[in-house]
C-alpha positions in Angstrom: 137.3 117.8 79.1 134.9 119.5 81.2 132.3 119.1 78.4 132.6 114.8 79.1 132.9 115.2 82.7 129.3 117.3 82.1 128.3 114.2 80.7 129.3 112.0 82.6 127.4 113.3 85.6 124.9 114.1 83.6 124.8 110.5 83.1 125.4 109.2 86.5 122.7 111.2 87.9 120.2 110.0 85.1 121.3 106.3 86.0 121.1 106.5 89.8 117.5 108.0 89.9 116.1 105.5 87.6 117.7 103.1 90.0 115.9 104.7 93.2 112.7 104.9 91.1 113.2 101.0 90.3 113.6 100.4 94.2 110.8 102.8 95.1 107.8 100.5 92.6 109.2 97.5 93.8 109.1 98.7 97.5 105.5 99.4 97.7 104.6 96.2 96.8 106.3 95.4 100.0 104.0 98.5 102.2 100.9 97.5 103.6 98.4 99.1 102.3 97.9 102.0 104.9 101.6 102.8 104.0 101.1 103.0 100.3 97.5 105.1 100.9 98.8 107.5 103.1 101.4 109.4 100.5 98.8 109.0 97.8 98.0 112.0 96.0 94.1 112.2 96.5 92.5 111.9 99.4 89.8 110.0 100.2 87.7 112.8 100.7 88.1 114.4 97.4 87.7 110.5 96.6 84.2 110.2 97.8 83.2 113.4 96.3 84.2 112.6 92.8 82.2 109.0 93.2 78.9 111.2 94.7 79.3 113.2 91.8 79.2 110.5 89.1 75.5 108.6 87.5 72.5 110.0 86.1 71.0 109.9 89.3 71.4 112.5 92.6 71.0 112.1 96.2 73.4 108.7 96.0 75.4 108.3 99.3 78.8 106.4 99.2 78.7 103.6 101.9 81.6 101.7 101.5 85.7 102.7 100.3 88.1 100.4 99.8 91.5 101.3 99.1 93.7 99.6 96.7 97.6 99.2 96.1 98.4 99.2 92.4 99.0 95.8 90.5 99.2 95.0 86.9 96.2 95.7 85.8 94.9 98.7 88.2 96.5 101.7 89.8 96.0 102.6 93.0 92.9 103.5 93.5 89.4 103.7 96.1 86.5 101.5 95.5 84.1 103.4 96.3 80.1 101.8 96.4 77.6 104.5 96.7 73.7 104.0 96.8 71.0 105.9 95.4 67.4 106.8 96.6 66.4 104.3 93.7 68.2 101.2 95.3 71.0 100.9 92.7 74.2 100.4 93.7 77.5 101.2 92.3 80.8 101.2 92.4 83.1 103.7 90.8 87.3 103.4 90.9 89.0 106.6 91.6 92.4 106.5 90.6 94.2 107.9 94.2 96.8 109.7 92.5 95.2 111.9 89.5 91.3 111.6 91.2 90.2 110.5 87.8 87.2 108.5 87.4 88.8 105.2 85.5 86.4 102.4 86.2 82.1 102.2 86.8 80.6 98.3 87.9 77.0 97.9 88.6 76.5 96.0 91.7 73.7 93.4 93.0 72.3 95.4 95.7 70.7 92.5 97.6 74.6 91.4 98.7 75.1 94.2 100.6 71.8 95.0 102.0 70.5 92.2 103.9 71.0 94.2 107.6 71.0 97.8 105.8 68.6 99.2 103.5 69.1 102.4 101.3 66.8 104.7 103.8 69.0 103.9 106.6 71.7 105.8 104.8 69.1 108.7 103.3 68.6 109.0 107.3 71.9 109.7 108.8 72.6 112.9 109.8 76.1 112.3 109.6 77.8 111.5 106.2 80.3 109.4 105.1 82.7 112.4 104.1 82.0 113.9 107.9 82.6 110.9 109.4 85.7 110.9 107.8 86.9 113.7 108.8 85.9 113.2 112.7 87.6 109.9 112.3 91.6 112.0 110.8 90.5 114.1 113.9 90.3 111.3 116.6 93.2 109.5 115.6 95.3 112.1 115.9 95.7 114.0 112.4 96.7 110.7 109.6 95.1 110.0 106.6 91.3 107.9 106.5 91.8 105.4 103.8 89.1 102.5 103.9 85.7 102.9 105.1 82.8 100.9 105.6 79.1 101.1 106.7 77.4 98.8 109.6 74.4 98.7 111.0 73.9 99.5 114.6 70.5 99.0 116.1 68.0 101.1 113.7 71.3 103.5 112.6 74.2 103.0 110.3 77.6 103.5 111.9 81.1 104.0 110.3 84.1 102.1 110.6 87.2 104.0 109.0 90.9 103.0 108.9 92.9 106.2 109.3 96.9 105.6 107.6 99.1 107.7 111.0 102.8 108.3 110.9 103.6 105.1 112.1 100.7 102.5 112.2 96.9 102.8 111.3 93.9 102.9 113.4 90.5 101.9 113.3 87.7 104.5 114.5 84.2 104.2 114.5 81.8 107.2 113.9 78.0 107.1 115.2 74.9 107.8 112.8 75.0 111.0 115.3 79.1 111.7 114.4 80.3 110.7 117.8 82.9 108.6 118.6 82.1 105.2 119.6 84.4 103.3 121.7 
């Protein structure tokens, strides 16, 4: 008797968690994206890193980072684009929950650099990864998700999306790492 009620619970339990794991994936298709990025495993940080870190070439600088929500045919993952001193541009997927490497995509460099051009990111003195973290600092503590690279003047600029408690917010970092309002 106490054997089958073992079982039984054993059973229960087994059912009711594959039932909150059901609701959980079919939930986040509903979350925005800063929701979903926010409790994912890596962040973008380590994200950027990872991308820096990949080619035959060094010196490349990451310029733009997209997150992405998982769908059929992708995990979640950053997008990240990073340039080298060479002109190529690349982009590299970082899965955001095992900071795996899983996909590389040359890019046409001549779409994304008709205001910026590679030595206007060699020049910055402040990096994508430091702007990231000045940006989680503004906001308040959260978690920078997406970020992108403009052109101000003669300077790059960042604009990063940081994932807070409760909503996102947009911050953006100055060639010099100050805020800019």
């Amino acid at each position: 008797m106490i054997k089958r009620f073992a079982t039984a619970a054993g059973l229960l339990a087994l059912s009711t968690s594959l039932a909150l794991a059901q609701s959980a994936t079919q939930t986040d298709s509903n979350l925005k994206e800063w929701q979903v990025a926010k409790v994912a495993k890596v962040g973008l940080a380590q994200a950027l890193t990872t991308a820096q870190a990949q080619g035959d070439e060094k010196g490349g600088r990451a310029i733009d980072a997209d997150f992405e929500k998982a769908d059929s045919k992708n995990p979640a993952h950053y997008a990240i684009k990073v340039v080298y001193p060479s002109g190529k541009l690349v982009e590299y997927g970082i899965n955001a929950d095992s900071g795996a490497l899983y996909k590389t995509e040359n890019q046409p460099i001549e779409r994304y650099f008709t205001r910026l051009k590679p030595a206007d990111f060699q020049n910055a003195k402040t990096s994508l990864k430091d702007a990231l973290a000045i940006a989680e600092q503004k906001a308040g503590g959260g978690k920078a998700y997406e970020a992108e690279v403009e052109k101000d003047g003669k300077a790059v600029q960042y604009e990063i999306k940081v994932a807070g408690a409760d909503k996102e917010q947009t911050v953006k970092v100055g060639p010099d790492g100050k805020v800019v309002d």
